[in-house]
N, C-alpha and C positions, 0 to 999 in steps of 0.2 A: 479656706474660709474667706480670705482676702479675695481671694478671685469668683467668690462666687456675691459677695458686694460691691464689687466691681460690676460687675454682671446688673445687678439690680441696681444699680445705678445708670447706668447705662440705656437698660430696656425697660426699667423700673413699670409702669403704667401698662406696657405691653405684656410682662411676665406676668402681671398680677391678675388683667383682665382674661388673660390664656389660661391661668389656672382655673379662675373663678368661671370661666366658662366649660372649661373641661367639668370642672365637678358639680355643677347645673345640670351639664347634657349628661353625666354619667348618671344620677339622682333620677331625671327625668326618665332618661333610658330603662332602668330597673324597674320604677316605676310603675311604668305603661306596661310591662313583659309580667309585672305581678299583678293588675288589676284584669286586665286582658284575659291574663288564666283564671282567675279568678270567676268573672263576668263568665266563660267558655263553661269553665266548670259546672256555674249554677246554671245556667243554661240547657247546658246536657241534664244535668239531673233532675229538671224540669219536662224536659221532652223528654228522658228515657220514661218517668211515670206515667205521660202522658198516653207512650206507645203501647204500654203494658196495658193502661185501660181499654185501647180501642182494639188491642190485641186479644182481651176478653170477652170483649164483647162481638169480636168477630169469631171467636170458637163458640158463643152461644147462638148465633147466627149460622152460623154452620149446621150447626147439630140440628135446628130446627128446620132447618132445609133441606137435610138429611131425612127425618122424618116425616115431612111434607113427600118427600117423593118416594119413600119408602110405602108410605099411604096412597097413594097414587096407584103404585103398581101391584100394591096388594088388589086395588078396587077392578084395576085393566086383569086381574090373571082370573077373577070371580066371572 
């Protein structure tokens, strides 16, 4: 224990500002890696709804173009 206020005695202002800045950037770091996922997440599950509707809408487009040309070659076989 003597030897480790010795120590802070010593580098006193250095050890303290080394911590205080290690536990900053760690705080920071975690942070940013849980907002990030966060933001990613509601993002995606933004645009997965969004695919799903134009996904429907592109099978009802289908289908109508489906029978558009279905109509067609019934009219060509008359």
């Amino acid at each position: 224990m003597d030897r480790l206020i010795d120590l802070l005695e010593k580098f006193g202002i250095e050890v303290v500002l080394l911590l205080g800045f290690s536990y900053a950037f760690y705080k920071f770091f975690f942070f940013s890696i849980r907002e990030v996922k966060w933001d990613f997440t509601k993002r995606h599950d933004v645009l997965k709804n969004e695919l799903e509707k134009i996904n429907r809408q592109l099978t009802k487009i289908n289908t109508q173009i489906k029978k558009i040309v279905e109509d067609i070659d019934n009219k060509n076989k008359k």
